[in-house]
C-alpha positions as CSV (number, residue, x, y, z in Angstrom):
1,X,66.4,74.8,125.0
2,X,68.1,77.0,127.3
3,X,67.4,75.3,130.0
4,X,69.1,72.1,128.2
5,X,72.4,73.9,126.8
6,X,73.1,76.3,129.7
7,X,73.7,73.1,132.3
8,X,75.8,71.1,129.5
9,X,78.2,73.9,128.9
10,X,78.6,74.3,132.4
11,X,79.0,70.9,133.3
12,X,82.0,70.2,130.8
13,X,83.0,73.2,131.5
14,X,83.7,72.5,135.3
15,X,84.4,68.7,133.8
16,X,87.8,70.4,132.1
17,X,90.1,67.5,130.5
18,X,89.4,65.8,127.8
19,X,86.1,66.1,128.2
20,X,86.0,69.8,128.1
21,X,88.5,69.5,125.2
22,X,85.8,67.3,123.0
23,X,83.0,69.1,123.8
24,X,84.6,72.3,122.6
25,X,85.7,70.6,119.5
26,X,82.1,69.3,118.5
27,X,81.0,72.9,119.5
28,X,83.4,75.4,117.4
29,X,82.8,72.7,114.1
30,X,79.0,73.2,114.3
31,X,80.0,76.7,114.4
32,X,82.5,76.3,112.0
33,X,79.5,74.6,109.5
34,X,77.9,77.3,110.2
35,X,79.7,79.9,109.4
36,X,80.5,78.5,106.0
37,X,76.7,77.8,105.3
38,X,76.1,81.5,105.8
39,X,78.1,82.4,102.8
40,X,77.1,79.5,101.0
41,X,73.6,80.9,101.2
42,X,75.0,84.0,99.2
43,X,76.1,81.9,96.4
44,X,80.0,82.1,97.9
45,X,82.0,78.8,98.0
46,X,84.8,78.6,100.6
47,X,86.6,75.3,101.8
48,X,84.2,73.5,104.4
49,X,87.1,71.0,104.4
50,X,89.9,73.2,105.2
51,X,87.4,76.1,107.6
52,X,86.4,72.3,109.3
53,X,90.3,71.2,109.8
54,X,91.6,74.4,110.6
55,X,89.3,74.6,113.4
56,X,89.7,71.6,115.0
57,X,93.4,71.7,114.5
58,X,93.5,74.7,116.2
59,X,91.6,73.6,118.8
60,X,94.0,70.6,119.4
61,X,97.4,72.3,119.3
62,X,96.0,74.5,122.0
63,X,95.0,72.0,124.0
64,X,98.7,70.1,123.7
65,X,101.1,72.8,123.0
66,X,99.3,76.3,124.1
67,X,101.0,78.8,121.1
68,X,103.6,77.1,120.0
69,X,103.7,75.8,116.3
70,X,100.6,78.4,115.4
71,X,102.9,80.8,113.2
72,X,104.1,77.6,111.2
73,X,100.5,76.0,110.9
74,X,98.8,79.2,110.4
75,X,101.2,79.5,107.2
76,X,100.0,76.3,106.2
77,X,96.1,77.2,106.4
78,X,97.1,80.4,104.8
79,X,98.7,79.0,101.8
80,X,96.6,75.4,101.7
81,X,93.4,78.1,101.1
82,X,95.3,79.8,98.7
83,X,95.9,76.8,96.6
84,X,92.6,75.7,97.0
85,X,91.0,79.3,95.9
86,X,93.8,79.0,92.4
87,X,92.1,75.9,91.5
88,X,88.9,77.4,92.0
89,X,89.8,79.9,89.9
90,X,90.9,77.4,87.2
91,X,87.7,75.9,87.4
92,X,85.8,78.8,86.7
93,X,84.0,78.5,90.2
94,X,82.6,81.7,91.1
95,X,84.6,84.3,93.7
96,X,87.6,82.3,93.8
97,X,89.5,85.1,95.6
98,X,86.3,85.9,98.2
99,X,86.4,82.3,98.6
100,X,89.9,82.4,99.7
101,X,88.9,85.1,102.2
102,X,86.3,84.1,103.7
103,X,87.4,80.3,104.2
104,X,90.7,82.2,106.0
105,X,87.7,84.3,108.0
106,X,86.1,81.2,109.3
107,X,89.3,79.5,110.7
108,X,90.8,82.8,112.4
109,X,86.9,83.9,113.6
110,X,86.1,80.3,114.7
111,X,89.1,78.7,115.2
112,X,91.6,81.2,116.5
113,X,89.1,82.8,118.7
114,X,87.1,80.0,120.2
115,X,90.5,78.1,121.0
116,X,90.7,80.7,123.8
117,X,88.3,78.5,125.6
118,X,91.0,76.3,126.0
119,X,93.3,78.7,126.9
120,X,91.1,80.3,129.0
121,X,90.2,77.1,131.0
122,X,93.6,75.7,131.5
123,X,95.4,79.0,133.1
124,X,96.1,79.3,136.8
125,X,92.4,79.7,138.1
126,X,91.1,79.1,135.0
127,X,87.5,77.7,135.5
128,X,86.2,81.0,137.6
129,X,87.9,83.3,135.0
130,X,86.3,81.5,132.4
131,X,82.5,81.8,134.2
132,X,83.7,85.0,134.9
133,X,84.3,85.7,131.4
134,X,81.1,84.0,130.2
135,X,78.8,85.4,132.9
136,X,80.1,89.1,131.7
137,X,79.1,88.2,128.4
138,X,75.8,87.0,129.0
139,X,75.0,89.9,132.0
140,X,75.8,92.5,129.5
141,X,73.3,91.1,126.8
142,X,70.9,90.9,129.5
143,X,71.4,94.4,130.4
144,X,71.3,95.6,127.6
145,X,68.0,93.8,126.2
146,X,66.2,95.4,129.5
147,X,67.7,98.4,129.7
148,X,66.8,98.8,125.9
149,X,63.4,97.7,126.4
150,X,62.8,99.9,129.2
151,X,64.4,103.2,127.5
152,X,66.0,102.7,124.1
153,X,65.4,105.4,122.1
154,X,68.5,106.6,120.5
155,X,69.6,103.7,118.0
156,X,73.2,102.7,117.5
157,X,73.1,101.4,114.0
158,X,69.7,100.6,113.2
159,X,71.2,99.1,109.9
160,X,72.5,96.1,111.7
161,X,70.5,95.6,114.9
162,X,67.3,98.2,114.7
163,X,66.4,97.1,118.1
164,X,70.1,97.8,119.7
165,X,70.4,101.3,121.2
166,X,72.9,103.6,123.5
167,X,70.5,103.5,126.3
168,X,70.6,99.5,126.5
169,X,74.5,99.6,125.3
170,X,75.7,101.7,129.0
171,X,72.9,100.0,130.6
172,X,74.6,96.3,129.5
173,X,77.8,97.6,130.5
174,X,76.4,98.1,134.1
175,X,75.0,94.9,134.8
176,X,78.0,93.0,132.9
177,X,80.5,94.7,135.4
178,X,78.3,94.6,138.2
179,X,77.4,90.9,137.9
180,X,81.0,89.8,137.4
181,X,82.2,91.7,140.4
182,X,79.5,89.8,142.4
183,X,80.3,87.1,140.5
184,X,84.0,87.2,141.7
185,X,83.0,88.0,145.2
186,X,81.1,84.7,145.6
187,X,83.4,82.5,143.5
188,X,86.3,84.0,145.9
189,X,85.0,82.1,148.4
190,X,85.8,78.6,146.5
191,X,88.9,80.0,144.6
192,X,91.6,81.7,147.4
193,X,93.6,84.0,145.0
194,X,90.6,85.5,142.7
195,X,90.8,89.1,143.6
196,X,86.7,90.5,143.2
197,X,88.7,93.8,141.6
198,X,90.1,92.0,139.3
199,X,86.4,90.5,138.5
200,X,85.2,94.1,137.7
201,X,87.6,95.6,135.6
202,X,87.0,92.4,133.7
203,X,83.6,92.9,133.7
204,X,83.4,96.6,132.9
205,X,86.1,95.6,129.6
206,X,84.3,92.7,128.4
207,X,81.2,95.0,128.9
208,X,82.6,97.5,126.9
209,X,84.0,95.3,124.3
210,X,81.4,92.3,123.7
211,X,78.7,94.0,122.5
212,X,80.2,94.4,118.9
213,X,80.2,90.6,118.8
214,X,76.5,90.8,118.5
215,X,76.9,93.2,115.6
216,X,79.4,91.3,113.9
217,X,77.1,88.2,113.9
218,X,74.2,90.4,112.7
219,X,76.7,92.2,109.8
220,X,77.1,88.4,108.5
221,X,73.7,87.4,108.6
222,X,72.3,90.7,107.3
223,X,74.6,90.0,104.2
224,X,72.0,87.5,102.7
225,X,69.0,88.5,105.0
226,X,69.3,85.6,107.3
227,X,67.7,85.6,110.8
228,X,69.5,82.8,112.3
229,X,72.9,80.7,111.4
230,X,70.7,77.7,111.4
231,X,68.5,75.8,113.2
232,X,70.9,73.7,115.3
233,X,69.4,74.7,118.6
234,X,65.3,74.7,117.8
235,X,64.1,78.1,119.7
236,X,67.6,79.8,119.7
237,X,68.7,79.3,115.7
238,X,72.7,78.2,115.9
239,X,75.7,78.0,117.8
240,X,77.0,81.1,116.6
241,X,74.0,82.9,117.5
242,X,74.8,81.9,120.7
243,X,78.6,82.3,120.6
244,X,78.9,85.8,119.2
245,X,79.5,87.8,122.2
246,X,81.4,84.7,123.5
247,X,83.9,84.7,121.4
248,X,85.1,87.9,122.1
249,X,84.8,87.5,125.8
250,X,87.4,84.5,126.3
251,X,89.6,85.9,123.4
252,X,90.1,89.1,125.4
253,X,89.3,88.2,128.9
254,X,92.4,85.6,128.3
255,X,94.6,89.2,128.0
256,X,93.1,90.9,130.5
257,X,93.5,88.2,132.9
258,X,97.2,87.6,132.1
259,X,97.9,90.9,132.6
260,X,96.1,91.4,135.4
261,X,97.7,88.5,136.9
């Protein structure tokens, strides 16, 4: 399945556009159904409707207007899941008030985050920064699965990921900043202007930073003793099993990359 996904992503991806903008759209909603099936699982009942339209909207004022208009729509989403959590409440459906919270959770989490990805990918230089940004994600869970296999002994937080330890954390640091500094130097070739420095204090950041995606998606699923988000990618369980170490690397590579340039 890897072998499947990895060449789609990257082909809209380099695609950009339209294109790029739809594919991202389909992508985040799965998420999006995702997330909100995880707490349906524990018996919660937030707004698939508005976690669904939040995304996507999101997504699409992005895409068309970058930030602007966010504060006022946000205020919408806020208040629209309010409402929705008072009738709830009315109706005697159970957790009105977590409802509220966590349908608000999965359109900030989803939404907010994963319309980086647009931001990302439509900056000056944008479609290096935003491998860049990737490959430092995906290098530093690689490192960090080897180095952890190799020497893990001292555990992190063996309540949310047993298998996670210090050893593999530093050692997924490494090879996140190392391969996005090599990363940089090669993609420097093709992209006059992308400085290979820049490439590895991205690197050794996201490095740094990622990792807690991976426990945020386990403190979720270890809420109702799920293994996987679903079974949307046979082999690999969901999107967001795949995305939760992504998310964090566009949302702050798009900071450190606009200040570093």
């Amino acid at each position: 399945m890897a072998g499947i996904l990895i060449p789609i992503i990257l082909l809209f991806v380099f695609l950009g556009g339209v294109p790029y903008l739809v594919f991202i759209l389909i992508f985040m909603a799965c998420a999006g159904w995702e997330f909100w099936r995880i707490f349906r699982v524990g018996n919660y009942y937030p707004s698939l409707f508005l976690i669904l339209v939040g995304i996507v909207s999101i997504i699409l004022m992005r895409y068309f207007w970058q930030f602007q208009y966010t504060d006022l729509w946000l205020t919408v989403l806020v208040l629209l899941a309010l409402a929705f959590a008072v009738f709830q409440q009315a109706a005697s459906v159970p957790h009105a008030g977590f409802n509220y919270a966590i349908t608000i959770g999965g359109i900030l989490f989803v939404g907010w985050l994963g319309s980086y990805a647009i931001s990302l990918r439509n900056m000056p230089l944008g479609l290096p920064w935003l491998l860049l940004s990737i490959l430092a994600a995906a290098m530093t869970d690689t490192g960090a699965y080897l180095f952890g296999s190799l020497f893990g002994k001292h555990k992190i937080a063996p309540a949310l990921s047993p298998k996670k330890s210090w050893e593999g954390y530093f050692g997924g640091v490494i090879v996140g900043a190392l391969s996005t500094w090599l990363g940089a130097l090669l993609l420097a070739n093709y992209f006059p202007g992308l400085n290979p420095v820049h490439g590895l204090i991205l690197g050794i950041v996201l490095g740094v930073l990622t990792p807690m995606g991976d426990f945020a998606e386990s403190m979720f699923k270890r809420l109702f003793n799920l293994k996987d988000t679903s079974h949307l990618l046979p082999g690999h369980g969901g999107i967001l099993d795949r995305l939760d170490s992504s998310l964090w690397a566009i949302s702050i590579g798009f900071y450190i990359i606009t200040f570093l340039i």
